[in-house]
N, C-alpha and C positions, 0 to 999 in steps of 0.2 A: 504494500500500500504506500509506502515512503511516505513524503510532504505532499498534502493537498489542502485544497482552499477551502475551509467553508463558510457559508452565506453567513452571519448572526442575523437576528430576527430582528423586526424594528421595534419602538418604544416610541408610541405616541410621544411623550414627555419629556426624553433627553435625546431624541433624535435618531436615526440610523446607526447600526452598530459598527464598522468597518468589516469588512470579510477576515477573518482568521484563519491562520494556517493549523494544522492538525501534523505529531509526528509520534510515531508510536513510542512507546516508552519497552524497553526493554525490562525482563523479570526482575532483577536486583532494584534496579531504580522505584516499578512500581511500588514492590513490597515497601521501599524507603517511604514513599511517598505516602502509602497506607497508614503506616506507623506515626504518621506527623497528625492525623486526625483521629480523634474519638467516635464519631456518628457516619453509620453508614446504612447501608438498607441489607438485611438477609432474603435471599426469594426464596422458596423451598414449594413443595406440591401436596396442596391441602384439596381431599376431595376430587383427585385425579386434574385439579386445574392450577396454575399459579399464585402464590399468596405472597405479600412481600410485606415486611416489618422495619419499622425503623428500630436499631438496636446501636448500644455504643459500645465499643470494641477495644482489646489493646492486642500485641504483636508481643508469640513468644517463638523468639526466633523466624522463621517462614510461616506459623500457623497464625492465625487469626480465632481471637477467644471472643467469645461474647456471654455475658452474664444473663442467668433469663430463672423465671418460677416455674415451680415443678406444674401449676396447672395450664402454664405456655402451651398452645396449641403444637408448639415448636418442640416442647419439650418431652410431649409424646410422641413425638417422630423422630426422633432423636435414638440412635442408638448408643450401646454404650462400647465402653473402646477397643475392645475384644471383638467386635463383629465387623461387616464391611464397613457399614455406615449410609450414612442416607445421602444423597446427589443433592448440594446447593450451591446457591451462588450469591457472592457478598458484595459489594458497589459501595463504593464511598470514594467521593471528591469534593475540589477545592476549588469553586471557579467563580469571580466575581462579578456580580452580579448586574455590575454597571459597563464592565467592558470587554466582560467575558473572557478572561481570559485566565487560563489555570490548568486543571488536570484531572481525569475520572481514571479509574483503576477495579475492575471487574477480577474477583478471583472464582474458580469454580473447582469442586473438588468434593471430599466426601466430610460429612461431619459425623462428630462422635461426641457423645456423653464425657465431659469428665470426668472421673470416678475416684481417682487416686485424690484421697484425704488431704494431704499435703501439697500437689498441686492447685487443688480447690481451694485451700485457703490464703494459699500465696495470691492466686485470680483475685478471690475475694475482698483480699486488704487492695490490691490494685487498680480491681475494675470498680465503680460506683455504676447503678442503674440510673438513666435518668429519669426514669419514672420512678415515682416512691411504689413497692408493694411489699404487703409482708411477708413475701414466701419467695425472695429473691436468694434461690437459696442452691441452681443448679448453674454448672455451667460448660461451652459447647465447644470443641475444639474443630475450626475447621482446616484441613490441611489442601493446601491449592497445589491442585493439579495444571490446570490452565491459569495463567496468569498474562490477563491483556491491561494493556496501557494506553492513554492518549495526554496530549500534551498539548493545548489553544496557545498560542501566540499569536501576536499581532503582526 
């Protein structure tokens, strides 16, 4: 795909965006770039169709955690880490708003249940949910298999 152009949309209000250029990001970079934000979106297959959650995340090593409650619809589909794991896909970027310009980073791969006690609670003192609930009390390890990147400049 290399550099190409694309449109930005317009804003009645601040004007027309300029066209930005697009450059893929390679695997090391994305995952960098992962690890600099907290909130991203998980998509996973509820009911044979797509479901997608806003969740906020931290980076151990290559894997992507997210903290979630055991009555998470997520959290019943969820395998634990002894089995394959279930197919999902995690999305989080950083791109401004006003002039578009920044980074999205899509990782896909399988997830698993964390299970190991002492991993759990290292996650726990690290990750905060940012929705309050009382039963934020599991959490999801996903490991990327595919790892795509893109990069807006101007």
């Amino acid at each position: 795909m290399g550099n190409r152009t694309v449109h930005g949309t317009a804003d009645h209000r601040r004007g027309a965006v300029a066209p930005r250029r697009t450059a893929r990001l390679g695997r090391t970079e994305a995952l960098r770039l992962l690890g600099t934000v907290s909130l991203g979106r998980i998509v996973f297959t509820q009911r044979a169709l797509p479901a997608v959650r806003p969740v906020n995340h931290l980076m151990d090593g290559e894997d992507v955690v997210v903290r979630l409650h055991d009555g998470a619809t997520l959290a019943s589909l969820v395998a634990p880490a002894d089995t394959a794991g279930v197919v999902v896909a995690y999305e989080a970027d950083a791109i401004d708003p006003e002039t578009h310009i920044g980074w999205s980073v899509v990782v896909t791969g399988y997830a698993h249940r964390v299970t190991d006690e002492g991993e759990l609670a290292r996650f726990t003192a690290r990750l905060r949910p940012w929705a309050e609930h009382p039963a934020v009390n599991a959490a999801l390890r996903i490991r990327p298999d595919l790892v795509t990147g893109l990069r807006l400049t101007g």
